[in-house]
C-alpha positions, 0 to 999 in steps of 0.5 A: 900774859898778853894784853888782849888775854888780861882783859878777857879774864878782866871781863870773865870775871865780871859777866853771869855764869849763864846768859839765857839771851846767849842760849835763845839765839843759838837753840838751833846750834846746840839741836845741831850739835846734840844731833851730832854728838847722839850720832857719834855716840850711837855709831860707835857703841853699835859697830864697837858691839856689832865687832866685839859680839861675835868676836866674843862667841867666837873666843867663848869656844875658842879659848885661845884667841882670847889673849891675842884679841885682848892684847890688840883691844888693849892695845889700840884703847891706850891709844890717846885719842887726840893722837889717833885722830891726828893719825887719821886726819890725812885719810879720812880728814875732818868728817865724822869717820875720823872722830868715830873711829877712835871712839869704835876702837876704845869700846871694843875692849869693854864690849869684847870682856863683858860680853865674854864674862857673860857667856862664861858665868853661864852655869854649867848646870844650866848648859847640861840641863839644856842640852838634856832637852835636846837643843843644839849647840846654836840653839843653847847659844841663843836660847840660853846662854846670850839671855843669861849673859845679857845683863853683863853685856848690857852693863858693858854697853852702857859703860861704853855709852858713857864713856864714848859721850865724854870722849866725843867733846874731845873732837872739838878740835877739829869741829865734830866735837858735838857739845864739846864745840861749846866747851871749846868755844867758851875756854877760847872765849872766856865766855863762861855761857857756851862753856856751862851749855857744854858741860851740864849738857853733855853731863845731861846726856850721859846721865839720861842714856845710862839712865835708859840703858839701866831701865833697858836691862832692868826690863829685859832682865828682871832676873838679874834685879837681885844679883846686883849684876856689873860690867866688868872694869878694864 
């Protein structure tokens, strides 16, 4: 280990866990960096959900396609995400897309299969006594069966949510790694104050927007309180 290492963990050990000082000079990067890691996370669920939604109505009447759509989501999720990103680099370099296309990919599994349970738990009690009164096909697809399926689909956004807050600090690597660019910069450092920044505030979002994505479902759905409704694993 060399020297210059040596006296980094000398003073490691010897600096507070959190210098507030440290966070009152930097309260303008970290608005920054929270801005960049809600941007990449907003955009990744809503074109991973704007992809896999249709492609699930789709696969719902088509039964068929489910095996080929499931077998390309997994396999573009068992992607590591610093080897997709590195892939990209020479395409898209260091921007936003390069981190957000990783991340667009990995949800889509999830979306695609909670959206597709959600249609398929749908009674069919509940689709012959809709069709008694008339409605049409597209008319029991939005009327009926995307309401009933909402609080599986919504469970499925917020486990995407999640997920994709904890896999954007890994863009750090490259600068677009939102709070991860303060976990980065601690462990480079062994400055413990951007370190603990980065980690109580990216823990902080995840559990603030799955905190406002659980009163979104308990609000659009108050049927499914009772049930006890969950996403469905990958």
């Amino acid at each position: 280990m060399s020297l210059i290492v040596l006296e980094a963990l000398a003073q490691s050990d010897t600096q507070p866990l959190l210098r507030w000082s440290w966070v009152g000079d930097h309260l303008d990067d970290i608005a920054s960096r929270g801005a960049q890691h809600l941007w990449l996370t907003l955009v990744s669920v809503v074109v991973a959900l704007a992809i896999s939604f249709p492609m699930a109505i789709f696969a719902h009447r088509r039964r068929w396609v489910i095996q080929p759509i499931t077998w390309i989501s997994s396999a573009l999720y068992t992607i590591p995400a610093l080897a997709l990103i590195s892939l990209l680099l020479p395409i898209t370099g260091l921007s936003l897309t390069t981190v957000a296309i990783p991340l667009t990919t990995y949800n889509l599994l999830i979306l695609f299969r909670n959206t597709l349970a959600g249609l398929d738990g749908v009674e069919p009690d509940v689709l012959e006594a809709a069709e008694g009164l008339g409605l049409t096909p597209r008319q029991r697809l939005w009327r009926v069966q995307i309401p009933l399926a909402l609080p599986v689909i919504i469970a499925g956004v917020r486990i995407a949510t999640v997920s994709s807050i904890g896999l954007v600090t890994i863009a750090a690597l490259i600068g677009r790694g939102g709070f991860g660019q303060f976990i980065l910069l601690g462990l480079n450092t062994f400055f413990w104050t951007p370190l603990v920044v980065g980690v109580v505030l990216s823990v902080a979002f995840a559990f603030l927007a799955d905190l406002a994505l659980l009163g979104l479902q308990r609000v659009t759905t108050p049927w499914a309180r009772a049930s006890g409704v969950r996403a469905v694993g990958t």
